[in-house]
BAMI-929262 format. One record per residue (C-alpha): x, y, z; residue number from 1; residue in one letter. Coordinates in nm, 4 decimals, padded with zeros to 6 digits. Layout:
! residues N
(pt (X, Y, Z), NUM, A) ...
This chain:
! residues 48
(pt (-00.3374, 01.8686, 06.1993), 1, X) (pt (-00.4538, 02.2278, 06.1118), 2, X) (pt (-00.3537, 02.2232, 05.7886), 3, X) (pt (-00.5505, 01.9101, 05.7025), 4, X) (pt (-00.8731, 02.0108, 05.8900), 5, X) (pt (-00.8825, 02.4232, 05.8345), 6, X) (pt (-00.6457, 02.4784, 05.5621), 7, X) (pt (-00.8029, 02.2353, 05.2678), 8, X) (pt (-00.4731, 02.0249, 05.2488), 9, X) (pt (-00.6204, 01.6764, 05.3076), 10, X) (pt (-00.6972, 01.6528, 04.9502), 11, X) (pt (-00.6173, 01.9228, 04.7851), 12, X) (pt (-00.8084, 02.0268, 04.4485), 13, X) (pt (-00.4818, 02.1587, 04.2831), 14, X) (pt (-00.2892, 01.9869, 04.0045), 15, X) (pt (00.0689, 02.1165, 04.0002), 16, X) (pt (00.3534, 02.1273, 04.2193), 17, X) (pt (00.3891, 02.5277, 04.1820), 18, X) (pt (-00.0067, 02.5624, 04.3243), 19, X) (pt (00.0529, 02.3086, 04.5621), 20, X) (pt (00.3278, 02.4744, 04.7142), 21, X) (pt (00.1457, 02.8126, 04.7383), 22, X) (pt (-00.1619, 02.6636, 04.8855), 23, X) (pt (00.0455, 02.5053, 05.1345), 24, X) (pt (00.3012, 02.8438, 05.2057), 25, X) (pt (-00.0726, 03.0726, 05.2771), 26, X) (pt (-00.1762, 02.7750, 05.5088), 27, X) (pt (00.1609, 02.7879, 05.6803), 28, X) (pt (00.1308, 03.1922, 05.6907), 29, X) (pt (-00.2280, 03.1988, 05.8249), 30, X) (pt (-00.1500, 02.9373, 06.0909), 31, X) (pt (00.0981, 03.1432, 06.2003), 32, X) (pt (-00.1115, 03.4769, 06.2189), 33, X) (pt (-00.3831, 03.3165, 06.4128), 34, X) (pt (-00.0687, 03.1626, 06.6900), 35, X) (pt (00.0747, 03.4787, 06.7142), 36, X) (pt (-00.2485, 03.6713, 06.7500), 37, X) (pt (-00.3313, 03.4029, 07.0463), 38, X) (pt (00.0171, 03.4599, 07.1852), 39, X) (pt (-00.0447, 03.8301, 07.1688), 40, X) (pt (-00.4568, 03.8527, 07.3314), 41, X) (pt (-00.6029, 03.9455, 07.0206), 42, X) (pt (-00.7183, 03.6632, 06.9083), 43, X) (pt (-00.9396, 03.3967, 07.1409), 44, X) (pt (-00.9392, 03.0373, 06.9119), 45, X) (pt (-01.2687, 02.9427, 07.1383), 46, X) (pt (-01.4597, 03.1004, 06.9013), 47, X) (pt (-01.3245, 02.9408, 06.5843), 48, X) 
């Protein structure tokens, strides 16, 4: 659900399998930044 809403993959403006796959590989890595900084205390997602 993330990825659809925050990470621009519900319709993606990319044409290519190669772009596709690197838009989707920073949404995967920024998802998990922002759980681990949750897990962690530093980050607070009631502010997002």
């Amino acid at each position: 659900g993330w990825l659809k809403t925050v990470g621009g993959l519900r319709k993606t403006k990319l044409i290519g399998r190669a772009k596709l796959s690197a838009q989707l590989l920073l949404g995967f890595s920024v998802y998990n930044l922002i759980r681990l900084g949750s897990l962690s205390g530093w980050w607070r997602g009631s502010h997002v």
